[in-house]
Structures are given as C-alpha cells and as structure tokens.
C-alpha positions as CSV (number, residue, x, y, z in Angstrom):
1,X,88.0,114.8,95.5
2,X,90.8,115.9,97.3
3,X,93.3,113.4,99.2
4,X,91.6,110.3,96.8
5,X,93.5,108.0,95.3
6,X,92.4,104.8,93.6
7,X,94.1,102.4,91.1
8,X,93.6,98.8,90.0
9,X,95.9,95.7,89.8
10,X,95.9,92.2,88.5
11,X,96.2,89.2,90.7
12,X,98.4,86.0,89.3
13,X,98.3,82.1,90.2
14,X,101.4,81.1,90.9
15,X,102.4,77.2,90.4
16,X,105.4,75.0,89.8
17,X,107.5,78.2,90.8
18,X,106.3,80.4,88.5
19,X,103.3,83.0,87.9
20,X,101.0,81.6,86.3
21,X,96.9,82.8,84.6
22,X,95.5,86.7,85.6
23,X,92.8,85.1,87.6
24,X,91.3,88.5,89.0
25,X,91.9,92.2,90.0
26,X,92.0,94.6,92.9
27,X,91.1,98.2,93.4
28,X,91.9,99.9,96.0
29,X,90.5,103.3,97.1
30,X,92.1,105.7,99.3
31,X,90.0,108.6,101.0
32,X,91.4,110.6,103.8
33,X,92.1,107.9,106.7
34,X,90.3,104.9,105.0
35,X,91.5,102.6,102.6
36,X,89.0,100.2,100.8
37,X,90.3,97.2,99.1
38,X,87.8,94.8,96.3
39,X,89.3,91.8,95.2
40,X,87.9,90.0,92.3
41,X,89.2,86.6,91.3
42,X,87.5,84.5,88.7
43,X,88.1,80.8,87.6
44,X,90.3,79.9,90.2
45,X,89.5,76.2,90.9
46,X,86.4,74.3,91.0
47,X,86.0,73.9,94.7
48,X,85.5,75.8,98.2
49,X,88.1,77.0,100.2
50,X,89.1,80.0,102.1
51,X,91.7,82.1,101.0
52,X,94.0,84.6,103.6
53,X,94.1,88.0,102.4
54,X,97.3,90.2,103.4
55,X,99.1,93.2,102.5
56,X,102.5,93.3,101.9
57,X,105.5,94.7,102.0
58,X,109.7,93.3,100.9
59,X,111.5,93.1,103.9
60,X,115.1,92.3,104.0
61,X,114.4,90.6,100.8
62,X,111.5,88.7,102.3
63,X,107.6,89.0,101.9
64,X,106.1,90.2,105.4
65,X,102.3,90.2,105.3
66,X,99.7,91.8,107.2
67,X,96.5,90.0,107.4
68,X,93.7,91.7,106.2
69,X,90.6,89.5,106.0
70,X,89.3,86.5,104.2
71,X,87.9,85.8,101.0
72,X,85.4,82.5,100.8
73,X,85.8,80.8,97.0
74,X,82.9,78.7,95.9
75,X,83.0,77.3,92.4
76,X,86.5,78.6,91.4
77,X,84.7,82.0,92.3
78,X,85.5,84.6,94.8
79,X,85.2,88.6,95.8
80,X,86.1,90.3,99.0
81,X,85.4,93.8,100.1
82,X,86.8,95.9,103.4
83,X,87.9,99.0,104.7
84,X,91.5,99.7,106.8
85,X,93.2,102.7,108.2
86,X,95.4,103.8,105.5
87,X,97.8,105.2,108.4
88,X,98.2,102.0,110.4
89,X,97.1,98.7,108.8
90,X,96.3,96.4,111.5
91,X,98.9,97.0,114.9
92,X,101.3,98.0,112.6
93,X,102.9,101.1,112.0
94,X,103.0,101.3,108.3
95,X,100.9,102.9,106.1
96,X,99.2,101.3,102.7
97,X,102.4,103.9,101.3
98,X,104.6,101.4,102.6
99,X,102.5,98.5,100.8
100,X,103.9,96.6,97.7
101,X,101.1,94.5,96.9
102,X,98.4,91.5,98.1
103,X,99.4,87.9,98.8
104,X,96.5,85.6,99.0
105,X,96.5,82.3,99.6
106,X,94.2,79.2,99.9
107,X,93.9,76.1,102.6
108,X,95.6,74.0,100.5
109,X,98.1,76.3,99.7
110,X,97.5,77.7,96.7
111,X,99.1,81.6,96.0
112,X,97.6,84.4,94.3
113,X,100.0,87.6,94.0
114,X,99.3,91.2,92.8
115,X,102.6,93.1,93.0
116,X,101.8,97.1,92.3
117,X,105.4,98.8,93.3
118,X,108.5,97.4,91.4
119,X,111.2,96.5,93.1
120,X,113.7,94.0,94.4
121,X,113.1,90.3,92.8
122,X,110.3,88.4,95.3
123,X,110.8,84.7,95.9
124,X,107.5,83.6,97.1
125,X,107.9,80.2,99.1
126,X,107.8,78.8,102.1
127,X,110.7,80.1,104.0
128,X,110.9,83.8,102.4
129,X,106.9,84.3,103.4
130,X,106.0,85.3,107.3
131,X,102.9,87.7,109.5
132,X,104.1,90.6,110.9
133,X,104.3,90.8,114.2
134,X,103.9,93.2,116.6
135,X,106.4,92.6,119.4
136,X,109.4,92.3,116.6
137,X,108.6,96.5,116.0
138,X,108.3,96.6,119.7
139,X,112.1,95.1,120.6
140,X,113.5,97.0,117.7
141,X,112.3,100.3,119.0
142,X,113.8,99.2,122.4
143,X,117.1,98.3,120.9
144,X,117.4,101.9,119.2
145,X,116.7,103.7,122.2
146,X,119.3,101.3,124.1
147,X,122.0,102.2,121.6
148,X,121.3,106.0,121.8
149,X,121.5,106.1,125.9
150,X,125.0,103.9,125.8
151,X,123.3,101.3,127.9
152,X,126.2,98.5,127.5
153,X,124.2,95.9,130.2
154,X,121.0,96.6,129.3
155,X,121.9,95.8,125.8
156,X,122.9,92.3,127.4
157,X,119.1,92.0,128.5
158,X,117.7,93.0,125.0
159,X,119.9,90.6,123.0
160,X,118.0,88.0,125.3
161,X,114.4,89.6,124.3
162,X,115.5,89.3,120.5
163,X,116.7,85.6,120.8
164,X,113.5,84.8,122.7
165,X,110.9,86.6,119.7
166,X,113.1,84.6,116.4
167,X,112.9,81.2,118.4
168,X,109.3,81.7,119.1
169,X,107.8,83.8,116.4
170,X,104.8,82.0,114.6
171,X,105.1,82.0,110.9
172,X,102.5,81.4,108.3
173,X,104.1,79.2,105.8
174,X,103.2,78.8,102.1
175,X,104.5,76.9,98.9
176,X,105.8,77.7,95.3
177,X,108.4,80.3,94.1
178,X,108.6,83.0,91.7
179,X,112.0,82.6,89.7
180,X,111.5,86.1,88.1
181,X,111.1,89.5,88.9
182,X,108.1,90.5,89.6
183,X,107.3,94.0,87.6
184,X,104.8,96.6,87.2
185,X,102.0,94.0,85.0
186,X,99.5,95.9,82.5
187,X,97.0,97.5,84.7
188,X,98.7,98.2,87.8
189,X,99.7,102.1,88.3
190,X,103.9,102.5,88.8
191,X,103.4,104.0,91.9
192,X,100.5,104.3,94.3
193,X,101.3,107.7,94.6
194,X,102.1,110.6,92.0
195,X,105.7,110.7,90.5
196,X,104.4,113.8,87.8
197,X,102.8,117.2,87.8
198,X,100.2,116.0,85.7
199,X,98.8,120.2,86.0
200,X,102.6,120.9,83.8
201,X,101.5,117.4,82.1
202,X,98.4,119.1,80.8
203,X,99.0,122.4,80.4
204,X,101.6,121.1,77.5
205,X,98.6,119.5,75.9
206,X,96.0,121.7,75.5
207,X,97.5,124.3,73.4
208,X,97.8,121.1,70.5
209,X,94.7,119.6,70.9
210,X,90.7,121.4,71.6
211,X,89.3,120.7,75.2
212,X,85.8,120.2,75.9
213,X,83.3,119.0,78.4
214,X,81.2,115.9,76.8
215,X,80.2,113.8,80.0
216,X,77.4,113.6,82.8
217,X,80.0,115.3,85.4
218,X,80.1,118.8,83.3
219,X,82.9,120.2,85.2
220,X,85.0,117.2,83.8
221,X,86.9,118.5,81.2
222,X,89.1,116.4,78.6
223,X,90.7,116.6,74.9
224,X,91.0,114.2,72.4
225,X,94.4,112.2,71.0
226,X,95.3,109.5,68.6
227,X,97.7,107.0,69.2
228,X,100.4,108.6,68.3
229,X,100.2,111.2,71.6
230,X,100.7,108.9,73.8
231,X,104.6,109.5,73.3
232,X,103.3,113.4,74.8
233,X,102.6,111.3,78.3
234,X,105.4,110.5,80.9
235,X,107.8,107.5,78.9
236,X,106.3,105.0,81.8
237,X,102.9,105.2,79.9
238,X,104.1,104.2,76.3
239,X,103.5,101.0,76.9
240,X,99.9,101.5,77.1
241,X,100.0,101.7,73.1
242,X,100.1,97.4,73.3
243,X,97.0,97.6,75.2
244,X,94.9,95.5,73.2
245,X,91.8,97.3,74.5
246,X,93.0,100.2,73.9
247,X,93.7,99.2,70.5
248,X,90.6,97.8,69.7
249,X,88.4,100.9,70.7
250,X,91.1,103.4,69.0
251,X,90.7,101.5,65.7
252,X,87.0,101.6,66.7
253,X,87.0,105.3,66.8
254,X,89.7,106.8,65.8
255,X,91.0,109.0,69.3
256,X,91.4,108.7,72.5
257,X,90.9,111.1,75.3
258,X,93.1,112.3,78.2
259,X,91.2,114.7,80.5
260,X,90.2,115.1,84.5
261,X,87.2,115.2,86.2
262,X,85.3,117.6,88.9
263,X,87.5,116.1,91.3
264,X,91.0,116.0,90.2
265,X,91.2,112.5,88.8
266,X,93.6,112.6,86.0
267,X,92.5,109.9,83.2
268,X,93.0,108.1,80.2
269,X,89.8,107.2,78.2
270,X,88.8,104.7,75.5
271,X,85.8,105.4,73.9
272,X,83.2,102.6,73.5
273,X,79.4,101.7,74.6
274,X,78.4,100.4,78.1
275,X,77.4,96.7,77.7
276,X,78.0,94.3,80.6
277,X,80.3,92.1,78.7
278,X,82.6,95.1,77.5
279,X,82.6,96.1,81.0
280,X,84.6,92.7,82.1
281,X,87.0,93.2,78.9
282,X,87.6,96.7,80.2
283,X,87.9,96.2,83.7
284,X,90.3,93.3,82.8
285,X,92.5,94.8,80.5
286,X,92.7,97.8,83.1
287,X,90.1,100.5,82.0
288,X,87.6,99.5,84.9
289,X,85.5,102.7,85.2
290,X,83.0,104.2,82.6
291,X,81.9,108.5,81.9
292,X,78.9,108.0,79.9
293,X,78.7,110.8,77.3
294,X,75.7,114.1,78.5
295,X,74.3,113.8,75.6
296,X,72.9,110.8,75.6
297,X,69.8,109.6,76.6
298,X,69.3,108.2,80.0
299,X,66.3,106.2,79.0
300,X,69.3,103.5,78.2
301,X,69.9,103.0,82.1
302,X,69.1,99.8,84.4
303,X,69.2,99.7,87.9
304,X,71.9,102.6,88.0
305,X,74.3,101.1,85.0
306,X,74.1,103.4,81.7
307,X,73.5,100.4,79.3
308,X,73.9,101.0,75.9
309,X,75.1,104.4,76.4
310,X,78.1,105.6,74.3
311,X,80.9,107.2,76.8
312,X,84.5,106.4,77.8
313,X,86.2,103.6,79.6
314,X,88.5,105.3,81.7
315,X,91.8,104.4,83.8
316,X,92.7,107.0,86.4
317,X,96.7,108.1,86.3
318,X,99.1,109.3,88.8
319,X,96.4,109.4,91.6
C-alpha cells in the first residue's frame, strides 16, 4: 500500500549502567497520518507495575521523551497497543521521522530501551532523561522571531520567560546509564525511512536469478538466493548472514527469497512452516511476518493463522 511503512525493533533492560537481556519487541506501522505502535516485552520481572511509554528523540545530547501511553506488567508480562498522529506526536511538532526510539520505564524505575536510528552515544540516567514540553517550543519560536525584528528590549523580557520555564520545568527522572553507544541491534531497520531505490536494487537481480509468484497474495512476486547473494543487497544488510534464524532455515532449505508484495513492501524471506513456536523464534530474531505458500492447502488453518502451512518468514526492508 502506498505511504506504508512498518518495521520492528528489539527492546533492552538496562541495569548497573549497562544494556542488559532483549526482553521484547516493537512494530510500528505507519499509514498515511496514523502511526500504530505494539510493544511486546516478555520475562521482565515477576511482579505488577506500570510502565511509561515515550517516544524519543537526542536532544542536545540528551533523551527528550514524549509520552505516549502506559503499558500494565503482570507476571513479568506485558503488551501495549495505540495509534498517534505520525505528523505531530502529542502537542509537539515533530513527526515519528524525527523519532529515535522508545524509552519505557517502570514505577520502581526500571528502563527498557529500543534505539532504531544510530546516532550520537545516549547516556540514559537520571539527569540526561526529561518530557518534552510544550511552552519550551513556544519561547523558542518567540526568541527567533525577536531576533529577526531587531527587538533589543524585548529580547530583555524573553530572557526573563526562558529563565522562568528551566527553573520551573517538571522533569521525569529515571536511573541507570548506558556506557556504550547505542547502535542499530539485529532486527531494527537503519532508518525508518528508505536510504535505496530498492526498484534499481531489483531490477539488478532479476536478470541472475528466475522470478515467480508462489504465495496467497498472487501479485506478490519474488526470486530465490542463497547465502551468498546477500553481498548483491546494500553493504548495511550483510550482516543479516549472522542471523542465526536465517541460518537455520537456509541450511533447512537451501535459498532464500528476496521479492515484494501487491503493495510495494520490499522483503527478505526465510522459508519455513507456520507453527506457533517458530513464530516467536522468528518474530524474535526479526522475521515477524509469515506469506504462506498458494499452493497449499488451507485445510491447515485455525482461527485465521495458516498452521502447518509451508511459506516464508519475512522481514520487510527499506519501508
């Protein structure tokens, strides 16, 4: 579909300064205004507590969060599901474009990080961690219209409206630190948005390899590869050849498959066979979607899943 974008991330404890266990994953979905964000953590602790869910983005070498919602954890268990406006999250005016990553949080101040944009090296602690908040964008659009009119005494008056927000600007607080850069982890995509003509991308494919059209969506259309073609793909997707479930269903099966669907998704596909359990090792090891083969009988489906049905677990690229 056109203007879609979607792409999954891990989520890390952090503790003693450092990030710590994968303890879930994210996807978020972009269509036209709306932004839908799933968080999935798992094994987190064995007791209930709320946990803050924000957006983020580095600012000034800082983390500045925008709330989001709230995710309830019962028995070290937890998921979350909402929609925003992808053009202004909250009050603010930036976009999920101008997002880094989620920071979540716990009452007794426990972190959980998913970082999908590399950048500059996050400290996450108490003093580099604060809400965004409206009336700082409001002063700092008065104090660039100030300087442009040459408005010497007024400037006097703003100065005054700046001291007053820092002194009394509530801050959410939170503990730990992360000593190391934070960088792109297995399953997060490099960039929200695309860096490559995956239409060139393809086109310099095809001619090597023989396309056809095995799934349920028929005007999905794909080739085949083996390991070894993964060098063909931008350089920023080599390191998918470590991807130990990617490994596992290669060895399995002997190719991969690169392709895109009825709606312009561009993906990667390892083959394999629906089964609830594979699902979790797929979605974890970022392959979180399934295209379940045409030809195969749809007697094997329960309440909407394709069990037992041969296909591909798929990743979509560049979206």
């Amino acid at each position: 579909m056109a203007g879609m974008k979607r792409f999954v991330t891990y989520i890390y404890a952090y503790e003693d300064k450092k990030k710590g266990n994968n303890i879930g994953f994210a996807k978020i979905e972009i269509r036209g205004e709306d932004c839908r964000i799933e968080i999935h953590l798992r094994g987190v602790y064995a007791r209930q507590s709320t946990c803050r869910v924000y957006l983020f983005r580095e600012a000034a070498g800082a983390i500045e969060g925008i709330p989001v919602g709230e995710l309830q954890l019962v028995n070290g268990n937890g998921d979350f599901s909402g929609i925003i406006k992808a053009g202004h999250i909250g009050e603010s005016p930036f976009s999920i474009g101008n997002m880094e990553g989620i920071f979540l949080f716990t009452e007794d101040d426990r972190i959980f990080m998913s970082r999908w944009k590399e950048g500059n090296p996050l400290v996450v602690c108490r003093e580099s961690f604060h809400v965004w908040q409206p009336r700082q964008e409001k002063v700092a659009e008065e104090s660039v219209e100030l300087e442009e009119m040459g408005q010497d005494t007024a400037s006097a008056e703003l100065e005054e409206k700046v001291q007053d927000t820092v002194s009394s600007k509530p801050e959410e607080i939170v503990q730990d630190a992360e000593e190391q850069d934070v960088q792109a982890t297995e399953v997060p995509m490099r960039n929200v948005f695309p860096e490559y003509d995956w239409q060139s991308i393809w086109e310099s494919l095809i001619p090597n390899h023989t396309m056809y059209h095995p799934f349920d969506d028929r005007a999905a259309e794909c080739i085949q590869i083996e390991l070894k073609h993964l060098r063909e793909l931008p350089k920023c997707y080599w390191y998918l050849g470590n991807n130990s479930f990617l490994l596992h269903g290669f060895f399995n099966y002997h190719y991969l498959v690169v392709g895109r669907t009825g709606e312009d998704r561009w993906f990667l596909g390892v083959p394999g066979i629906y089964q609830r359990q594979e699902r979790v090792m797929a979605a974890i090891f970022g392959f979180p979607e399934f295209l379940a083969m045409a030809q195969e009988e749809k007697n094997g489906e329960e309440n909407g899943e394709p069990l037992n049905r041969f296909g591909c677990w798929c990743r979509y690229i560049e979206e």
